[in-house]
C-alpha positions in Angstrom: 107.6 84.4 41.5 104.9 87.2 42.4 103.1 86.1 45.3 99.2 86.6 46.1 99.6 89.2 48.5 100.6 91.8 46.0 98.0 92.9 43.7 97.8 95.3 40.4 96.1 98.3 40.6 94.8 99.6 37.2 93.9 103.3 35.9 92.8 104.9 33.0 93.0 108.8 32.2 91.0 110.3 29.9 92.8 112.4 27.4 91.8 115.8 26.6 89.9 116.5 23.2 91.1 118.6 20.5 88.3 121.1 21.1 89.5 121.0 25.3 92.9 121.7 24.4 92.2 124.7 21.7 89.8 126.1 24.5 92.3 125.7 27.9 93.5 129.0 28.7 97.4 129.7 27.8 98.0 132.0 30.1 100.9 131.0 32.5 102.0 128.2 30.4 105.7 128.1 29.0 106.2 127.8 25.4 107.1 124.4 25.4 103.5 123.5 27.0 101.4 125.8 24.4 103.8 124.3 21.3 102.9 120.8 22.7 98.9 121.5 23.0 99.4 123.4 19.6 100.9 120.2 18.1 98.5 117.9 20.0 95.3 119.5 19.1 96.8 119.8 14.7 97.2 116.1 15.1 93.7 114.9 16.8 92.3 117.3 13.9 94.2 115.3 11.1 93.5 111.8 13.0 90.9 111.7 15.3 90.8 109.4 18.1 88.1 109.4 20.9 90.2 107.1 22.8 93.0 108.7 23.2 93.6 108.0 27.1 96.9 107.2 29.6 97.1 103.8 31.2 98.5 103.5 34.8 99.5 99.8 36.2 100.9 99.1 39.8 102.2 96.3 41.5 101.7 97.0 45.3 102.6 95.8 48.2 99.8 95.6 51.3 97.6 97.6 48.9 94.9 99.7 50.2 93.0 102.5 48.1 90.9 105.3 48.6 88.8 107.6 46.0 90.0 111.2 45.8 86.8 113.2 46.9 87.9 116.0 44.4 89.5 114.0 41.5 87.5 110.7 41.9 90.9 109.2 41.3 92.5 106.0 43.3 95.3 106.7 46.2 97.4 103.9 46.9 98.7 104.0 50.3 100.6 100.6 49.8 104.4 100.1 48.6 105.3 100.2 44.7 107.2 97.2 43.8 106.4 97.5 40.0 105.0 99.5 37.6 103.8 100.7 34.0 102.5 103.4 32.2 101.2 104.0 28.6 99.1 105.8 25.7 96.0 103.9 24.3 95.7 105.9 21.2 94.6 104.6 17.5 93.3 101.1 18.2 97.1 100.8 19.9 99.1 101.0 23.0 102.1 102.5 23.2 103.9 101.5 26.4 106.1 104.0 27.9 107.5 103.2 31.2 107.8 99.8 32.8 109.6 99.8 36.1 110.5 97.8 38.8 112.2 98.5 42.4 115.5 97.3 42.6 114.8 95.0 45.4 111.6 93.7 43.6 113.2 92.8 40.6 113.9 89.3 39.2 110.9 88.0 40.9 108.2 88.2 37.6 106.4 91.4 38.9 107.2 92.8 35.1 105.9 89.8 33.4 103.1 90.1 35.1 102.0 93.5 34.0 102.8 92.7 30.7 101.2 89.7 30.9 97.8 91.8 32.3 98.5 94.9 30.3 98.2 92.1 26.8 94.7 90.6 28.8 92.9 94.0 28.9 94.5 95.4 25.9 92.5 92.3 24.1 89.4 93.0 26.2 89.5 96.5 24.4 90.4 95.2 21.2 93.1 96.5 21.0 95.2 96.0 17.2 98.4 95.5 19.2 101.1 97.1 22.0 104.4 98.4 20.8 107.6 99.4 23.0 110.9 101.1 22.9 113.4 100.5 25.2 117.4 100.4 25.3 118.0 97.2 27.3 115.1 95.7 27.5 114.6 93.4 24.5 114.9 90.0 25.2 112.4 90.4 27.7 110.0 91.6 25.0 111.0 88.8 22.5 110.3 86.4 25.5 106.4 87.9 25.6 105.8 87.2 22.4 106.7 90.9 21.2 108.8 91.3 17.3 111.6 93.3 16.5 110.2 96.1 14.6 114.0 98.2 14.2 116.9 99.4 16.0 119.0 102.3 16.3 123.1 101.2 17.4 124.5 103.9 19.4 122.0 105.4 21.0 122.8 106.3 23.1 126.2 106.0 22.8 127.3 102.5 23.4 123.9 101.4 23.3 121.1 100.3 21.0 117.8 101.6 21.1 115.2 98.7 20.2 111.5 99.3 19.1 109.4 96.1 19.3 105.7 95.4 18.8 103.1 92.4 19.8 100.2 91.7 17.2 96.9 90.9 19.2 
């Protein structure tokens, strides 16, 4: 189980507004960077969301942080062990990456972000979390999380799983 001497580091990003993205220059970027703040910037008009914002968890080992001076953003100078990553974004989360170091895993680092990702998600009041993943699903099902659909072989020899936790 995770001991006390590891600790979760939280951060949120601010996501840019619909009038930041239409204003960034596009000079320098490729097309598929212009297409995506194109495509970003249509959909914030259609649905609007003023918290639209990235969520960064860590697990770390011997954890110590310092503020950026330019950024204002944490540095961890301690070892990743576990981590998670997601997009608050229409009363939702929508987690994206969870990950775990080989030799940290089986030892409830995971459930623990997921367990602490649920906690503030309800402090936000948040609707609920939702997930994809391709091998992942029992864990979800274990948390409480319901099988919203799958997709068999994709990839190939695989099933892609999409699951969702009501808060």
């Amino acid at each position: 189980m995770v001991r006390d001497s590891h600790s979760i580091h939280w951060e949120k990003i601010k996501s840019p507004t619909r009038a930041a993205i239409e204003s960034a220059p596009s000079e320098g970027l490729s097309r598929a960077e212009l297409l995506h703040n194109l495509l970003r910037a249509e959909i914030l008009e259609r649905w609007p969301d003023s918290t639209l914002e990235t969520w960064v968890m860590t697990v770390e080992q011997n954890q110590t942080s310092t503020k950026d001076k330019n950024s204002g953003t944490d540095k961890a100078s301690g070892k990743f062990l576990a981590g998670l990553k997601g997009v608050r974004h229409w009363n939702w989360f929508y987690l994206t990456h969870l990950w775990t170091a080989p030799e940290a895993r089986k030892q409830g680092f995971a459930q623990r972000l997921i367990q602490e990702l649920i906690s503030r998600a309800r402090e936000e009041n948040l609707a609920g979390i939702y997930v994809d993943t391709f091998d992942a699903q029992e864990f979800y099902l274990k948390l409480g999380f319901q099988m919203l659909g799958q997709l068999p072989g994709f990839p190939e020899g695989g099933v892609r799983s999409w699951l969702y936790l009501k808060l």
